[in-house]
N, C-alpha and C positions, 0 to 999 in steps of 0.2 A: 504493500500500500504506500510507502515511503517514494516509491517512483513515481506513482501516479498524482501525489502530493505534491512530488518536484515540478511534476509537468503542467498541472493547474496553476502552480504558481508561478510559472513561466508566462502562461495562456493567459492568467489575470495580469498580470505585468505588462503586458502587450496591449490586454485592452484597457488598462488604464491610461498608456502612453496614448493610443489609439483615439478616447475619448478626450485628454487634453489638445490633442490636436482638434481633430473636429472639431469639438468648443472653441476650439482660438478660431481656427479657418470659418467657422458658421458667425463668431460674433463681430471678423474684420470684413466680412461680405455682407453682413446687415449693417454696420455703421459706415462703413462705405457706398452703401449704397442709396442711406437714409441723406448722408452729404451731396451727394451728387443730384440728388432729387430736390432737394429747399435749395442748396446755394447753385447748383450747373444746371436746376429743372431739367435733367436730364439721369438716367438709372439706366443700368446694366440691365438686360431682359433675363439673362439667365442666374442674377444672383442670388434672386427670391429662391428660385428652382433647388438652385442647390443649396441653399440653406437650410429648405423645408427637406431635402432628402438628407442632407448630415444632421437635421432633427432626428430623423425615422431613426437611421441608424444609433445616434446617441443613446435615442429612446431603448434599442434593444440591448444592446452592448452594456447600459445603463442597468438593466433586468438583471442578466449573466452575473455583472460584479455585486449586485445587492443579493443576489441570491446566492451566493458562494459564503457569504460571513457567517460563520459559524451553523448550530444543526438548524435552526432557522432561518440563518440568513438573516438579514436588516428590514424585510417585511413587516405591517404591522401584524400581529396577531394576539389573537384576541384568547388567553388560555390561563383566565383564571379557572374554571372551571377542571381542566387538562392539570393544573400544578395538582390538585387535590387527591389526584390519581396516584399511586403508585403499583410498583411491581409491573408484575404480567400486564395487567387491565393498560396501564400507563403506557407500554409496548404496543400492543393493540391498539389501541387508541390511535398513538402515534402514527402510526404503520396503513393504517386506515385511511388516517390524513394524505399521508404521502402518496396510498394508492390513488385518491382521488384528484390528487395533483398530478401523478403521470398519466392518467387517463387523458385530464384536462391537455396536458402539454403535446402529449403524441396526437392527440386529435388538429390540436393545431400547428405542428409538426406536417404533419401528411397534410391540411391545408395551404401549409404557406407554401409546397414544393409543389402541389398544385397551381397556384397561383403564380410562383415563378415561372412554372412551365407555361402556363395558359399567355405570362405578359412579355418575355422573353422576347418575341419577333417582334413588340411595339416600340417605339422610338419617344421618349420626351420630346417637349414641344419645343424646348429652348435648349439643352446640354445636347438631345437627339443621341443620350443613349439608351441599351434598352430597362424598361419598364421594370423588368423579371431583377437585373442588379441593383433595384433601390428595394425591391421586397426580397432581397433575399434576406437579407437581416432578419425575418421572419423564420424559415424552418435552422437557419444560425441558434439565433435564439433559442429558442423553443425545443430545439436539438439539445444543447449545452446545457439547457435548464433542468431537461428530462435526465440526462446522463449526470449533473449534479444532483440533482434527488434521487437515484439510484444509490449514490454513496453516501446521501445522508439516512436512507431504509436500511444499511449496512450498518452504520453507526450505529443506528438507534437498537438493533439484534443484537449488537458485542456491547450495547452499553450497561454500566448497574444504574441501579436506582439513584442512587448518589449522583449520579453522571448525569441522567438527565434533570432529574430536579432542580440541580447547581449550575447548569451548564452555562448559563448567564453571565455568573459569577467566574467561570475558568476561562471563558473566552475573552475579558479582561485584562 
């Protein structure tokens, strides 16, 4: 598990680099282009365009790294009722959760790789590239997210009671 650990936090590493970039390149293509519009009355056509799609992407890339932080993740969740739990019951519980989150993910997993297939031959109207590489960020996503709650269902099996009840507290 020690390598797959390395290698996530390579992946995280990348897409944190990844999302400060985008963020800088989406907020000097919006204030450049808010200038050129009030003082040149004049704006790039294509800078809205790509702003809105290094949004999408943030937006997903954004999901990946909140949900990687610890067995929760930075999510809010709502688990007072969950703390009261222990043992087996607290396992189950858990496990239950997480199956309804992969359900969730792989359905939109197989949507989004649909969708990339289906927009793939269409062209943007100002960058005129294709459609399918602004959603792929979608089965990305959604992919990464399923395949991190797989290893937090793994955690939660090897965990003790101590482990999950505290877990707040150790990831600290």
């Amino acid at each position: 598990m020690s390598v797959l650990k390395k290698i996530n936090d390579v992946i995280m590493s990348i897409i944190k680099v990844v999302l400060i970039l985008f963020g800088t390149v989406m907020t000097i293509l919006v204030i450049m282009n808010v200038i050129l519009r009030y003082v040149f009355n004049s704006g790039l056509s294509w800078s809205e365009e790509a702003s809105r799609f290094l949004f999408i992407w943030v937006t997903f890339l954004g999901a990946i790294l909140a949900n990687d932080a610890g067995l929760h993740g930075e999510h809010m969740r709502m688990d007072f009722v969950v703390e009261k739990i222990h043992g087996v019951p607290r396992k189950i519980v858990e496990l239950i959760a997480f199956l309804i989150v992969e359900v969730m993910l792989g359905t939109l997993f197989v949507g989004g790789i649909n969708v990339v297939k289906g927009t793939w031959p269409m062209l943007t109207s100002a960058l005129e590239i294709p459609k399918g590489a602004v959603y792929l960020c979608a089965p990305i996503g959604f992919g990464y997210m399923f395949i991190q709650t797989l290893v937090k269902m793994v955690r939660v099996l090897k965990a003790s009671d101590a482990e999950l009840n505290h877990e707040k507290e150790e990831a600290e």
